[in-house]
C-alpha positions in Angstrom: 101.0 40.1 101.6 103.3 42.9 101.2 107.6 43.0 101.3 108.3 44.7 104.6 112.0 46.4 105.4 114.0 45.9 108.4 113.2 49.4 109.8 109.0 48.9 110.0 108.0 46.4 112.5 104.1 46.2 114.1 103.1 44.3 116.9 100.5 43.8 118.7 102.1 41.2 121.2 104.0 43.6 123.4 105.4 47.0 124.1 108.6 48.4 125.7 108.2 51.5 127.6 110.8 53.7 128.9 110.6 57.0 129.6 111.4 59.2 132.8 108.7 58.8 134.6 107.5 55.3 133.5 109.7 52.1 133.0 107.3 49.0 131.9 106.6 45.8 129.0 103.1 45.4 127.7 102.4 42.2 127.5 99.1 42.0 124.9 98.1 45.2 126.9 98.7 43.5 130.3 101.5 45.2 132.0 104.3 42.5 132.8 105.5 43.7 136.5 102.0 43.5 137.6 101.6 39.9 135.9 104.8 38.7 137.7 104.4 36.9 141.3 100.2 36.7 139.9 100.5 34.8 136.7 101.7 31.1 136.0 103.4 30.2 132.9 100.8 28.2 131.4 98.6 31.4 131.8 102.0 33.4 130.4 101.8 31.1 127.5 97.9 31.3 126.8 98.2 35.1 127.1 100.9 35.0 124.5 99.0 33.2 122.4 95.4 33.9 122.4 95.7 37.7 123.4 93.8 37.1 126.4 94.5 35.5 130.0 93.0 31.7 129.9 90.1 30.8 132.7 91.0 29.1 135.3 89.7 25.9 133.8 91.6 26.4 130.8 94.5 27.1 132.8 94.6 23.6 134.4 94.0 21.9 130.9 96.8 23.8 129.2 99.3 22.7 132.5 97.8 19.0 132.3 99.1 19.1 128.7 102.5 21.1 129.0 103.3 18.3 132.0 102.3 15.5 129.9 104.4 16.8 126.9 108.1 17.7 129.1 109.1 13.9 129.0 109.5 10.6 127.1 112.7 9.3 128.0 116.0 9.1 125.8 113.9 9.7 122.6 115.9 11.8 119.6 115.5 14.9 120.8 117.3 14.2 124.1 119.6 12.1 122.6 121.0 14.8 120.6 121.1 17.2 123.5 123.1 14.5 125.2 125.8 13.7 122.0 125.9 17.8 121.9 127.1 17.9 126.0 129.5 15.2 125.0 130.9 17.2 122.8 131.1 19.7 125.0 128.9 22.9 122.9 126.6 25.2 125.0 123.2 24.1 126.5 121.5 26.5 123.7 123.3 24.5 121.1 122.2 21.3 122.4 118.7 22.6 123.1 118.5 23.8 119.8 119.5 21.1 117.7 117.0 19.0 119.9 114.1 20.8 118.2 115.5 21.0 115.1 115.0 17.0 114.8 111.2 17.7 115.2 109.4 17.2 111.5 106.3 15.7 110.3 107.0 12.2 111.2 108.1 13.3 115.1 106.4 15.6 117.1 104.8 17.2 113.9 101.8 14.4 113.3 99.5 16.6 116.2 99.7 19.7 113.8 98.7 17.5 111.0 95.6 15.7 112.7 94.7 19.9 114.3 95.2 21.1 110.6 93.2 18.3 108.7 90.0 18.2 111.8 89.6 22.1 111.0 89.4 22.0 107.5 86.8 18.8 107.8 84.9 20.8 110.6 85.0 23.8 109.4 81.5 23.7 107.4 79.9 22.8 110.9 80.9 25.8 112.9 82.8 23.9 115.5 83.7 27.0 117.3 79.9 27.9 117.9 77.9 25.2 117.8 78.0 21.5 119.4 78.4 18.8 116.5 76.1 16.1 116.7 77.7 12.3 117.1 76.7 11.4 114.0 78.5 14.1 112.0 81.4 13.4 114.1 81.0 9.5 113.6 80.8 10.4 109.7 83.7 12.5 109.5 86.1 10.0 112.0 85.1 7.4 109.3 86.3 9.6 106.5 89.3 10.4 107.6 90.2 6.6 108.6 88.9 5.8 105.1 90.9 8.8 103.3 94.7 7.5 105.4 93.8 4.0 104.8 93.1 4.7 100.5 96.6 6.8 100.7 98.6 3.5 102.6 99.0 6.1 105.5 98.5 5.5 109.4 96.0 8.4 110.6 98.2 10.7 112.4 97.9 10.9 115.7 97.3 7.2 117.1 99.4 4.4 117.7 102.8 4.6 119.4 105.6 2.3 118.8 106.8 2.4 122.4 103.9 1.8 124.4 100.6 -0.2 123.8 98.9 2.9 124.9 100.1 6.2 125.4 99.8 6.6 129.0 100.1 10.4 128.9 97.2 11.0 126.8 94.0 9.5 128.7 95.2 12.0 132.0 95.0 15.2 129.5 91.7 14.0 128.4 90.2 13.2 131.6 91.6 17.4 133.1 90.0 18.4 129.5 86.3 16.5 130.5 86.5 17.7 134.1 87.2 21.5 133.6 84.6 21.7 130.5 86.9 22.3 128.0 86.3 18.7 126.1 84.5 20.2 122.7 84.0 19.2 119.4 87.8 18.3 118.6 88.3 15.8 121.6 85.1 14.5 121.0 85.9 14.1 116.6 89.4 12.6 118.3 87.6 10.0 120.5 85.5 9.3 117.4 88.5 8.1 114.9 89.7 6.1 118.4 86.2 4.4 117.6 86.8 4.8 113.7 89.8 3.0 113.8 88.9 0.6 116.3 85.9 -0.3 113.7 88.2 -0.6 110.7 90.3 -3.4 112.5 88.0 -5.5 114.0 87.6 -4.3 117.4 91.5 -3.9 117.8 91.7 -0.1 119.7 94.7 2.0 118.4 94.2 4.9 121.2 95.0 8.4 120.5 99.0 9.5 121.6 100.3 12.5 123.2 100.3 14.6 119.7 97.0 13.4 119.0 95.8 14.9 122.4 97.8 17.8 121.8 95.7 18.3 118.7 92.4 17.8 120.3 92.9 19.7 123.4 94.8 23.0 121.8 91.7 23.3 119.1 89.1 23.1 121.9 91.3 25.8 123.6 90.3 27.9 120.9 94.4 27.6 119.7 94.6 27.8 116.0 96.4 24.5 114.0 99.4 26.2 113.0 100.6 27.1 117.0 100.3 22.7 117.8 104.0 22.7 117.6 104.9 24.7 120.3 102.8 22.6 122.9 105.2 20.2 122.7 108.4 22.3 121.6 108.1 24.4 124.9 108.0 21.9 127.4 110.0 18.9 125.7 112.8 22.0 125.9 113.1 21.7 129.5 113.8 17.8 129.1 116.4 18.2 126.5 118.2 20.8 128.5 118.2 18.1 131.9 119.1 15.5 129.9 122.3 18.1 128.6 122.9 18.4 132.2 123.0 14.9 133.3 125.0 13.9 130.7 127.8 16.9 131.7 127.5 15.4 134.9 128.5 12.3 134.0 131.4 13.0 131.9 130.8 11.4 129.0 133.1 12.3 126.0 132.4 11.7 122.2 129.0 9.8 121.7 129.7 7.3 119.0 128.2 4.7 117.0 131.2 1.8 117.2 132.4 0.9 113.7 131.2 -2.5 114.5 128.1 -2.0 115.0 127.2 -0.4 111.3 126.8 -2.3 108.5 128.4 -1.5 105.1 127.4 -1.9 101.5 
């Protein structure tokens, strides 16, 4: 770790060219007019990412899951980029202030679950080697044990607004039929069974930012990028939900005095 001025910057992500014979971006040493037309986003996004263009199996895992994460109705995020269009600011502001209400306890328990199953799997190679169930089974029942002892829910499972997510069993079935479901969807089905155990048969199935944990680890994604699988495409709701509410006029989104209580 070293203190860095404003004038040194290194990259490795991408380079602007521009010179008199040669006008281009390198885009992790792919140039960007001959990815354009060729290259989808989720590739765009893997490249940006990993370094490297995805397979085209990984491809279709990493759309199943940016699809799956653009929508959930008026949640927080797009309620705040609908007050902001009330109150008439700029898309970007609304937009932004949308992610800004995404912490540990919304749309931050996926990085949490990614973070704590690498440091657990991490003695077992996870990245070369297939687990065997019974480690797996050992270290779902751990961490069930280890929330339950701290009064905590596992992160990851449960969801107050459905019975069952119905986003995340469609991610996970794209991730078992293009290969991709490793050791990390296979640890997350095994705290599904943990938990399930620990309650007396009652299932509490894995939700969207559980499957988002899972599925961005088996990518070969590291814990710390989680976020952004769900930042990126829950953007695109927050800014249609701005619109909609633009289109319908609305002024001033209030809570009516009548409706809060005071102490």
């Amino acid at each position: 770790m070293a203190t860095q001025d404003m004038s040194s910057w290194k990259t490795s992500i991408s380079q602007v060219i521009s010179t008199d014979t040669e006008e281009e971006i390198m885009v992790r040493g792919q140039p960007l007019s001959e990815l354009i037309g060729k290259t989808t986003f989720a590739e765009m996004m893997f490249l940006m990412l990993a370094g490297h263009l995805p397979t085209a199996q990984q491809t279709r895992v990493l759309d199943a899951l940016l699809v799956a994460s653009m929508e959930h109705g008026i949640a927080p995020p797009s309620m705040i980029s609908r007050c902001f269009a009330s109150y008439g600011t700029s898309i970007q502001a609304a937009v932004g202030g949308g992610v800004l209400a995404f912490g540990d306890r919304m749309g931050g328990l996926g990085e949490q679950l990614a973070r704590d199953m690498v440091e657990r799997l991490a003695p077992h190679n996870p990245d070369n080697q297939q687990i065997d169930d019974a480690v797996l089974s050992e270290v779902a029942a751990q961490i069930v044990e280890d929330a339950s002892n701290k009064g905590q829910r596992v992160p990851g499972y449960g969801i107050p607004l459905h019975g069952a997510d119905p986003r995340a069993p469609g991610v996970l079935a794209v991730a078992q039929g293009e290969g991709t479901f490793g050791n990390y969807c296979r640890l997350g089905m095994a705290v599904e069974a943990a938990l399930a155990a620990q309650r007396g048969g009652k299932v509490v199935p894995m939700n969207l930012d559980g499957v988002s944990a899972v599925v961005i680890l088996d990518l070969g994604f590291t814990w710390q990028s989680t976020r952004l699988f769900l930042l990126t495409p829950r953007s695109v709701s927050m800014g249609a939900h701005f619109l909609e509410e633009q289109e319908q006029d609305t002024t001033w989104r209030h809570i009516p005095a009548s409706q809060i209580s005071y102490d």
